[in-house]
TORZA-616080 format. One record per residue (C-alpha): chain; x, y, z. Coordinates in steps of 0.5 Angstrom, whole numbers. Layout:
% TORZA-616080
ATOM, A, X, Y, Z;
...
This chain:
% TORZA-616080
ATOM, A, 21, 117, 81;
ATOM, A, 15, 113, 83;
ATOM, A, 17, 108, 87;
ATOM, A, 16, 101, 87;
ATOM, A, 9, 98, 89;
ATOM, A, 11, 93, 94;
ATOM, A, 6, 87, 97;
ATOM, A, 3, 87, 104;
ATOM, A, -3, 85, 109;
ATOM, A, -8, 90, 106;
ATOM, A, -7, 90, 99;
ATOM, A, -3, 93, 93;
ATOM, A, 0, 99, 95;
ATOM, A, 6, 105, 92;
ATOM, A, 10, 109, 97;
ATOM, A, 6, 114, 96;
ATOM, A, 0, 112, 98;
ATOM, A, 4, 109, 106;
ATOM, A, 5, 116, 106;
ATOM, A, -1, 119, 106;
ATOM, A, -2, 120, 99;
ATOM, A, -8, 118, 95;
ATOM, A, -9, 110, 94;
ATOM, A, -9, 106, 89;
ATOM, A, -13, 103, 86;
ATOM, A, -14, 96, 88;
ATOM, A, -14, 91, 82;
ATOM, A, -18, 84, 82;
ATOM, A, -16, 79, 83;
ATOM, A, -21, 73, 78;
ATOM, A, -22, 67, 84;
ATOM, A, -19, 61, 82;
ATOM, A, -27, 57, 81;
ATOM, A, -27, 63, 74;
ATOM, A, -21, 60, 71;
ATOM, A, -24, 53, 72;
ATOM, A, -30, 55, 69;
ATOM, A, -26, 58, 63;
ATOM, A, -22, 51, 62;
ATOM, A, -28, 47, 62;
ATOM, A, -31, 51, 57;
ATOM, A, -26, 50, 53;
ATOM, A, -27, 42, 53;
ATOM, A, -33, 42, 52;
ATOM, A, -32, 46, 46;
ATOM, A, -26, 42, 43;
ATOM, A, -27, 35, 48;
ATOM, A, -32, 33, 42;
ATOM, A, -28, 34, 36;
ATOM, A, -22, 29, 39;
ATOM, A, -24, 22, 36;
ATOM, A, -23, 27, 29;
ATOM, A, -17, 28, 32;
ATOM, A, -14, 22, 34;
ATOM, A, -16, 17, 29;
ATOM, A, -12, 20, 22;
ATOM, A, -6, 20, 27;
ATOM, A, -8, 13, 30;
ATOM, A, -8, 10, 22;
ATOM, A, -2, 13, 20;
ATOM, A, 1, 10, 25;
ATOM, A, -1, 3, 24;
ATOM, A, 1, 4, 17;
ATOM, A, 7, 5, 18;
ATOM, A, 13, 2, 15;
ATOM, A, 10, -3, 10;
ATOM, A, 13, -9, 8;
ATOM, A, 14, -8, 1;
ATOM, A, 16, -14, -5;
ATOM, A, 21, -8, -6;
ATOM, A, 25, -12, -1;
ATOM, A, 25, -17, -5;
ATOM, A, 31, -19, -11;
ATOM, A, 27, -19, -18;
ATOM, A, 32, -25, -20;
ATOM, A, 30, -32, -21;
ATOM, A, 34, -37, -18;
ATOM, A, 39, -42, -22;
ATOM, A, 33, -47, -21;
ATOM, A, 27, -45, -20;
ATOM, A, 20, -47, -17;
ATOM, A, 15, -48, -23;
ATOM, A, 10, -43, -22;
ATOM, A, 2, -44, -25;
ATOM, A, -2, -37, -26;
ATOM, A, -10, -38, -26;
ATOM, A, -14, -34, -28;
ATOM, A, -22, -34, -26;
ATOM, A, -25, -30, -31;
ATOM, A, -33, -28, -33;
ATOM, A, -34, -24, -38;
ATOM, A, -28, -19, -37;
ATOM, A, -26, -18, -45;
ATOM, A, -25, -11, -43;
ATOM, A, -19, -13, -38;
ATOM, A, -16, -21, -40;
ATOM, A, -12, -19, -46;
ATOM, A, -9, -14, -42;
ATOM, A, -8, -18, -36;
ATOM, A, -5, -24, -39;
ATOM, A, 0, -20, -44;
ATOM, A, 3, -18, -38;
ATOM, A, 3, -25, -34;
ATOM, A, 6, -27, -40;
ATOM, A, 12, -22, -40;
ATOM, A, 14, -24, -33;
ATOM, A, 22, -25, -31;
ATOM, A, 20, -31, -28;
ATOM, A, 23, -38, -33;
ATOM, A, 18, -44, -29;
ATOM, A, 11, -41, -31;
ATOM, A, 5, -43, -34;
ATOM, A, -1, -39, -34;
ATOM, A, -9, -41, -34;
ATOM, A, -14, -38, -36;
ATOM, A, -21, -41, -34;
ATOM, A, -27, -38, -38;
ATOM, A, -33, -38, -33;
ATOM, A, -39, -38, -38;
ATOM, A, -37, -32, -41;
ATOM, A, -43, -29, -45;
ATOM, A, -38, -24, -48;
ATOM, A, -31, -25, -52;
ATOM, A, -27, -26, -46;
ATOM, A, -26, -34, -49;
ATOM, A, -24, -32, -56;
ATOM, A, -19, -25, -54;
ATOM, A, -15, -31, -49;
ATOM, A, -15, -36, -54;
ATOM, A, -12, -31, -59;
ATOM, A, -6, -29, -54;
ATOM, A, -5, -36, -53;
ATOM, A, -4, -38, -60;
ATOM, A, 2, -34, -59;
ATOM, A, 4, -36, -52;
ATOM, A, 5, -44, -52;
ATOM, A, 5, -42, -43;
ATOM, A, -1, -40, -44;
ATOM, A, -7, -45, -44;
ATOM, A, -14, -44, -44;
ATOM, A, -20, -48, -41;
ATOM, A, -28, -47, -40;
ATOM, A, -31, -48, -34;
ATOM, A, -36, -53, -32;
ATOM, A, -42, -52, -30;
ATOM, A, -43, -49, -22;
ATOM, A, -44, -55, -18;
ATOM, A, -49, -53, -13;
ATOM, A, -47, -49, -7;
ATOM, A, -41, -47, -11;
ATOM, A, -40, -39, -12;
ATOM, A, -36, -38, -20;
ATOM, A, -30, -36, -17;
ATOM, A, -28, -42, -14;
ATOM, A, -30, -47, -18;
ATOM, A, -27, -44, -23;
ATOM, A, -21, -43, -19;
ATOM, A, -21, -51, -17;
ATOM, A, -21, -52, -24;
ATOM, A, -15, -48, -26;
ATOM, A, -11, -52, -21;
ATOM, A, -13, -57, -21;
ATOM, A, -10, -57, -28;
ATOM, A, -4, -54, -26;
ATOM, A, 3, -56, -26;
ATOM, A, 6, -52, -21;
ATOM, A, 9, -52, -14;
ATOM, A, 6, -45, -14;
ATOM, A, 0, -43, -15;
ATOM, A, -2, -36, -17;
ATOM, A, -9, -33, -17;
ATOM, A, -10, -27, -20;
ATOM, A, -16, -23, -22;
ATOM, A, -17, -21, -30;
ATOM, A, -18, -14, -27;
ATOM, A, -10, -15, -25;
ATOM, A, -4, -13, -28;
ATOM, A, 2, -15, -27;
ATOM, A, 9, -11, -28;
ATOM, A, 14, -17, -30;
ATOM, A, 18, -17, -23;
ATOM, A, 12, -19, -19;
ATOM, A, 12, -26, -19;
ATOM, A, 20, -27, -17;
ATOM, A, 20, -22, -12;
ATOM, A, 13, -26, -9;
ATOM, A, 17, -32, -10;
ATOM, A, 23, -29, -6;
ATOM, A, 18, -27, -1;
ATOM, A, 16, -33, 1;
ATOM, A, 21, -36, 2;
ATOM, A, 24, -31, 6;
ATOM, A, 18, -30, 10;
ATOM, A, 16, -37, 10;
ATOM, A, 9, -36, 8;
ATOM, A, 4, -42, 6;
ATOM, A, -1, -37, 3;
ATOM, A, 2, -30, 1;
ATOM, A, -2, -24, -3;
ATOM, A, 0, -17, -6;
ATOM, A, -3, -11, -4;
ATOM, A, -3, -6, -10;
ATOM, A, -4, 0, -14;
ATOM, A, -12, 1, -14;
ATOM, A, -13, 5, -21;
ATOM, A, -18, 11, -20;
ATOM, A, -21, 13, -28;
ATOM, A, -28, 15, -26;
ATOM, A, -31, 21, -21;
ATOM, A, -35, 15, -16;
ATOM, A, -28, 11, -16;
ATOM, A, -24, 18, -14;
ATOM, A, -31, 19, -9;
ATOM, A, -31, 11, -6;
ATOM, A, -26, 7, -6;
ATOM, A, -21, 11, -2;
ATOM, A, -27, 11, 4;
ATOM, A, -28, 3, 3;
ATOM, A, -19, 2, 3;
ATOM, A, -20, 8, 10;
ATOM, A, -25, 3, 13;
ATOM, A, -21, -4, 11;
ATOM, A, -13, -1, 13;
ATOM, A, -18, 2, 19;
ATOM, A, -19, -6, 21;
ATOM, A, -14, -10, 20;
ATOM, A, -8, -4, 19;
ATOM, A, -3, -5, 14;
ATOM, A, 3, -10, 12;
ATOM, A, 5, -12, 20;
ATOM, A, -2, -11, 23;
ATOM, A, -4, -18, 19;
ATOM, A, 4, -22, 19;
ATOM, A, 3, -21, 27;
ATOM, A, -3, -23, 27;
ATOM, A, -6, -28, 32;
ATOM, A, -13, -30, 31;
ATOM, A, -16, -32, 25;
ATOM, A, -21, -25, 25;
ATOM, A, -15, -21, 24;
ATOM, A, -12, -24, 18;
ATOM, A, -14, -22, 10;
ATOM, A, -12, -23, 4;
ATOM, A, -12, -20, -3;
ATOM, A, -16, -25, -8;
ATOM, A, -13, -20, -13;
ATOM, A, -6, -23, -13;
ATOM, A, -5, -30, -8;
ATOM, A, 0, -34, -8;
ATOM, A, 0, -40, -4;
ATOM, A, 5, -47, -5;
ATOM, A, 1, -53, -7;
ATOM, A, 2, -57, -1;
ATOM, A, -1, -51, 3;
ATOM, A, -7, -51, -2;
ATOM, A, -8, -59, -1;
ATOM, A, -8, -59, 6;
ATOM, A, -13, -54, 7;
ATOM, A, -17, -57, 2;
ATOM, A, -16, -51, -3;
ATOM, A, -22, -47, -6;
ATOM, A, -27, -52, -4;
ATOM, A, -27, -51, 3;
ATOM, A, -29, -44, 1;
ATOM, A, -33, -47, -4;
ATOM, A, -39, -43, -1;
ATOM, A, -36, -35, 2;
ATOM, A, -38, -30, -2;
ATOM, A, -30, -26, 0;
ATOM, A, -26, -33, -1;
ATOM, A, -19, -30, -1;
ATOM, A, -21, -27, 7;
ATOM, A, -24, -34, 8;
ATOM, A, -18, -37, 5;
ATOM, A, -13, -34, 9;
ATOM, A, -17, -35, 16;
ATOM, A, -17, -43, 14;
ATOM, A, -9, -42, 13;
ATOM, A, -8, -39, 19;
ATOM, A, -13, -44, 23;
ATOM, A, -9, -50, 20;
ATOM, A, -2, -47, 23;
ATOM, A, 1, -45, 17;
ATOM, A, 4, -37, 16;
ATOM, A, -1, -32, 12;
ATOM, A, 3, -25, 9;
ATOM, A, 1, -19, 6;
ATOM, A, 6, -15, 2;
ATOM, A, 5, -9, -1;
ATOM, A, 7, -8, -8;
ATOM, A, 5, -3, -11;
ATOM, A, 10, -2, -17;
ATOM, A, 8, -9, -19;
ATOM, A, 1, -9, -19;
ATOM, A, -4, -5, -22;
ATOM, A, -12, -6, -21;
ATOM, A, -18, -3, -23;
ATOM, A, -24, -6, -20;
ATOM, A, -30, -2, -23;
ATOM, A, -31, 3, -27;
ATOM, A, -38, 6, -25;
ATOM, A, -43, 7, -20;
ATOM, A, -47, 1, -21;
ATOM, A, -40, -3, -21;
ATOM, A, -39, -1, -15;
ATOM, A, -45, -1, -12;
ATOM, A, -46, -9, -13;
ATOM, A, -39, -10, -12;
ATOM, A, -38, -8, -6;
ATOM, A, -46, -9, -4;
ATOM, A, -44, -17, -6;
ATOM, A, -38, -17, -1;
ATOM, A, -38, -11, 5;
ATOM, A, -43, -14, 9;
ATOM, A, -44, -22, 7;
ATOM, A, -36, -22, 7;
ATOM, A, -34, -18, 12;
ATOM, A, -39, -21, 18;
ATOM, A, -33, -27, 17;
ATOM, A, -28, -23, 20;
ATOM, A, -31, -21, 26;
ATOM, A, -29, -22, 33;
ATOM, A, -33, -24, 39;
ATOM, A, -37, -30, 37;
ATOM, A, -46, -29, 36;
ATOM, A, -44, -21, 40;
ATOM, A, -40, -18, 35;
ATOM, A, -44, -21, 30;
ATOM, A, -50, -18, 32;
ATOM, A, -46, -11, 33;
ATOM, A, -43, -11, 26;
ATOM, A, -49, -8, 22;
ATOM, A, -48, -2, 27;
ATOM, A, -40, -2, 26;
ATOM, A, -40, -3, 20;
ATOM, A, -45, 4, 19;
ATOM, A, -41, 7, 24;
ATOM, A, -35, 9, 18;
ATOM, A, -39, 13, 14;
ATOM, A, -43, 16, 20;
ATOM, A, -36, 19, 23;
ATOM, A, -35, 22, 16;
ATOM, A, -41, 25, 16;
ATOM, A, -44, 28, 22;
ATOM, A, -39, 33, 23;
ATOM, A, -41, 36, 17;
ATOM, A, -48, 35, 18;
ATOM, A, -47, 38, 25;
ATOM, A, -45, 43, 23;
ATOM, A, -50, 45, 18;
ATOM, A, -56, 45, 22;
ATOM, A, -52, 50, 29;
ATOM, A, -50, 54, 22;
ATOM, A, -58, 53, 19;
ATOM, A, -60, 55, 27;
ATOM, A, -65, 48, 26;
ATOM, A, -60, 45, 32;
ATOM, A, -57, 49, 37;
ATOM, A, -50, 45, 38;
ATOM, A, -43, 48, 39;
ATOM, A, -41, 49, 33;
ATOM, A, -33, 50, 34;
ATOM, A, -32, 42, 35;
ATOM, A, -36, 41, 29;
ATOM, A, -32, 46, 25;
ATOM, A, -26, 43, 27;
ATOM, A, -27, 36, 26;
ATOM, A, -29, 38, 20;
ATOM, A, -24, 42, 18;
ATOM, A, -19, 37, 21;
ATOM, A, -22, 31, 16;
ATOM, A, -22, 35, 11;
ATOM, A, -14, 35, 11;
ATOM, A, -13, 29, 12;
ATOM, A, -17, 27, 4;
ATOM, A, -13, 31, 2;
ATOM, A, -7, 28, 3;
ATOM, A, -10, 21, 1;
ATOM, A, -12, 23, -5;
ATOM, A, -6, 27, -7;
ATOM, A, -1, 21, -3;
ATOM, A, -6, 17, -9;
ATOM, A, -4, 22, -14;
ATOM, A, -12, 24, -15;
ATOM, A, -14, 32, -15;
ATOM, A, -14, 34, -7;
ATOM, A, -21, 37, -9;
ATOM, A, -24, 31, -9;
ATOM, A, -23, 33, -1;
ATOM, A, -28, 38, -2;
ATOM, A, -34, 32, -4;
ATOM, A, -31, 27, 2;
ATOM, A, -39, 27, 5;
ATOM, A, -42, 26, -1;
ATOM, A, -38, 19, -1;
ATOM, A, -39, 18, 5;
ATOM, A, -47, 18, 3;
ATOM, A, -47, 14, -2;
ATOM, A, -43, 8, 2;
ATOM, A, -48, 9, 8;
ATOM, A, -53, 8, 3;
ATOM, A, -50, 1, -1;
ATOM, A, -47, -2, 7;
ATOM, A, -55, 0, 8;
ATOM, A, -58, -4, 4;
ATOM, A, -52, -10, 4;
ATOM, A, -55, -12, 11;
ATOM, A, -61, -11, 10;
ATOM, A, -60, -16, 4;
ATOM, A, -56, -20, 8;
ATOM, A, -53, -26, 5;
ATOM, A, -55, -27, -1;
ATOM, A, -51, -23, -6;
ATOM, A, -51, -22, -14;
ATOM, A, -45, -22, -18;
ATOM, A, -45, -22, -26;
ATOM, A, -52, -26, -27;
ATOM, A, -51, -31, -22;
ATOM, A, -55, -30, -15;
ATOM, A, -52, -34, -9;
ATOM, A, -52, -35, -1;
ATOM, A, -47, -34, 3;
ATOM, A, -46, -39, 9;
């Protein structure tokens, strides 16, 4: 039986060799400077790749546990608050009969609904009127002429509630519908969150190929700023706070006190303005999330999206920027840096596979891959085809291209045949 090897000065060795045999042969030994060399290889192939790694995970964890109006009792109480509904609209008469049936088959007893007819060009005014004729909670007012200075929106919206009756006053876009539990449950949440201005986070309806393609990486890069229900309801600078202009709820006092739709007369995203005016005046601003009862469809068509959101990512957004003159003279660049993460890797990867750049194609690979996962499971969570994961670059291009030529457009913005500057 061959004996063990055993350990001494010279080497490794077996019995046989101390007894005159032949010797082993002498393993080698890889010095400690080789494993160093492999490990920083490693890093240097995978390092790169990290930040794809590390921003899902950071995202989904800023989303987590989402206040939701879910929490919130759907029964009115003995005597409740009057709560008027205003709805701005311009040339929307392929949502406002939908928008408006819904309001009016709300659970809630205290309401009165406003429409404000923008000067529309299409049969907005007469479809309103026609539901209103069998609804006596149901006005329906024309818009005076927009002063200067004014953007449509909030002259509209001034005009609603200024002929509104209620201790509570709702606006809510005429792209919106309402489930009939809505208006309590919000109702119950401000009281129990105490809030001066509340708005609702709801269902984004998808119905077309650039809907699926755009707006999942324009909510990426909003939830990705401001994070979800508890980064705004902890927040403590004005920067950090948003609203949703689609469903906002604010109690009258709060409204007046601030100065109401007037002091954003002239902001091209109001409901973001208006929360921070709140939030500046010492008064709470809450987001909830309610997607049982809110559905929204914003746009049906690359043109849509293209003017909807070149009119507000840029313009808008540079109202919600820290850091003063800094961080806005930086915000053109962050703004772009959304897409880019989204489409260097790929692109990367194209060019080391092509043999155009010579690159480490590993970290692009995974980064790749790693996005690629993460899309799918936002779109099947949106319940869309988890395909639309394949195109992820090519959304990220088309909104490279409309932030692009947002910025270089600045603050003048155009919506519905109106041209504004934002101040």
């Amino acid at each position: 039986m061959r004996g063990r090897p055993v350990v001494h000065a010279g080497g490794l060795t077996s019995p046989e060799s101390r007894g005159g045999g032949l010797p082993a042969e002498p393993r080698t030994a890889y010095p400690a400077c080789v494993t160093a060399i492999d490990a920083a290889d490693l890093v240097a192939r995978w390092a790169p790749a990290l930040p794809w790694v590390v921003g899902p995970i950071a995202l989904a964890a800023r989303l987590r546990r989402p206040h939701t109006l879910e929490r919130h009792s759907p029964v009115p109480p003995a005597q409740p608050l009057r709560v008027s509904v205003i709805v701005p609209a311009r040339n929307e008469e392929r949502n406002v009969a939908r928008c408006l049936r819904a309001l009016l088959a709300s659970q809630w007893p205290a309401l009165e609904v406003i429409l404000v007819d923008d000067h529309s060009t299409d049969a907005t005014g007469a479809i309103a009127r026609e539901v209103a004729a069998g609804d006596a909670r149901l006005r329906v007012f024309a818009n005076p002429d927009l002063p200067d200075g004014w953007f449509g929106k909030q002259w509209a919206c001034w005009n609603g509630a200024a002929a509104a009756r209620g201790e509570i006053l709702c606006f809510a876009d005429a792209d919106t519908e309402q489930a009939p539990d809505l208006v309590p449950r919000a109702v119950a949440a401000i009281a129990a969150l105490e809030a001066d201005l509340l708005s609702v986070a709801g269902w984004q309806e998808l119905g077309s190929f650039w809907e699926r393609l755009l707006q999942p990486q324009v909510f990426s890069m909003l939830l990705l700023r401001y994070g979800g229900t508890a980064g705004v309801n902890t927040a403590r600078r004005a920067e950090d706070v948003i609203a949703n202009g689609q469903c906002l709820f604010m109690r009258r006092d709060a409204y007046d006190a601030v100065g109401g739709h007037a002091a954003v007369r002239d902001k091209v995203a109001e409901d973001l303005a208006m929360a921070q005016a709140v939030f500046r005046a010492g008064k709470r601003v809450r987001l909830v999330l309610g997607t049982e009862q809110l559905s929204t469809r914003m746009y049906t068509s690359l043109r849509e999206l293209v003017a909807g959101w070149g009119k507000n990512i840029y313009a808008g957004g540079i109202d919600a920027v820290p850091g003063g003159r800094a961080g806005r003279a930086l915000f053109p660049l962050l703004l772009l840096l959304g897409p880019l993460a989204n489409l260097w890797p790929p692109i990367a990867l194209a060019l080391a596979l092509a043999g155009v750049m010579p690159t480490n194609v590993a970290w692009a690979a995974l980064a790749t891959a790693i996005t690629t996962v993460w899309w799918a499971l936002t779109y099947a969570w949106l319940e869309e085809p988890p395909w639309y994961a394949l195109l992820y670059p090519l959304g990220a291009a088309v909104l490279f291209w409309i932030i692009l030529t947002a910025i270089f457009r600045g603050r003048r913005v155009a919506w519905k045949g109106r041209t504004y500057r934002s101040a």
